[in-house]
N, C-alpha and C positions, 0 to 999 in steps of 0.2 A: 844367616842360616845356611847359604849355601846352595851347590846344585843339587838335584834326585834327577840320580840313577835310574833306569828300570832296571829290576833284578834279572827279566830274563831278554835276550837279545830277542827280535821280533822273529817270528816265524816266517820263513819261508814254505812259499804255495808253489806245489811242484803242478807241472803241465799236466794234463788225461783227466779222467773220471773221477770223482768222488766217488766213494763208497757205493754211498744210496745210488747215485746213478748209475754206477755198473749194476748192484741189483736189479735194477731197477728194472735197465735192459735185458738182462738173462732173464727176469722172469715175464716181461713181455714174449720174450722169442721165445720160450720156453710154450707160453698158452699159444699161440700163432702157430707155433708149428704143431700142437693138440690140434687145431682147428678149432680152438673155443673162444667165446665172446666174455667181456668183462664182468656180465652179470653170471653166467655160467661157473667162472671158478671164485668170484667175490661170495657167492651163495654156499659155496661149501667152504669155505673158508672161513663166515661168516664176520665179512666186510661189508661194507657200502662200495658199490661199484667204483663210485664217484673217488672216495678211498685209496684203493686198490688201482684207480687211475694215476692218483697223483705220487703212486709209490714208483710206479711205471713210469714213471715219468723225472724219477728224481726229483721230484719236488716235496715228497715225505721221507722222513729216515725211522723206519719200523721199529718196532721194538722187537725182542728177541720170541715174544709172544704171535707177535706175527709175523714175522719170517716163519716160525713153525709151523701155522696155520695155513700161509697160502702158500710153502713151499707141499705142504703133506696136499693142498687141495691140487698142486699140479703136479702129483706123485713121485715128487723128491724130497729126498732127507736135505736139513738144513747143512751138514757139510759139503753136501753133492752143491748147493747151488752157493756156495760160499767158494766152492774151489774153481765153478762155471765165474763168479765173480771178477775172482783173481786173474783167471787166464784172462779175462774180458780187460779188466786192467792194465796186465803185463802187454799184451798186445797193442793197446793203445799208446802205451808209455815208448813200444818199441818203435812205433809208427813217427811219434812226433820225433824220438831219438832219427830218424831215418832223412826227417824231411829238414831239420838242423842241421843235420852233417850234409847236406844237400847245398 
């Protein structure tokens, strides 16, 4: 029969944040610096706090349905906190680039 190949070479996992997890963080710091508590913008958004925790926390990855929702509920457009995302990202990416060459 013979060896099998894998078709594709395995993926390499770069160092920083996952996605969800930068969101996760801009839209924590996002509510903290509003001064509002989890039930507060989970209710206008129309999540479960508990939710709305675990997104915050990087441990759910939203669907496009809610990023909508709890971005409008902490009065940013979804590009606005996709590009708060990125920077959050690049910034960390820069960090670890920093302390490598270190």
């Amino acid at each position: 029969m013979g060896i099998v190949a894998p078709l594709f070479p395995p993926v390499q996992i770069q160092d920083g944040l996952l996605w969800r997890e930068s969101v996760g963080d801009v839209m924590r710091q996002e509510r903290v610096d509003r001064g509002e508590r989890l039930t507060d913008v989970a209710g206008r958004a129309g999540v479960s706090p508990q939710y709305l925790s675990e997104i915050e926390r990087g441990m759910k990855d939203p669907s496009s349905e809610m990023l909508h929702a709890i971005a409008g509920a902490l009065g940013l457009e979804v590009p606005d906190l996709a590009r708060k995302a990125a920077d959050t990202m690049e910034a960390t990416l820069s960090d670890c680039a920093v302390v490598l060459a270190a």
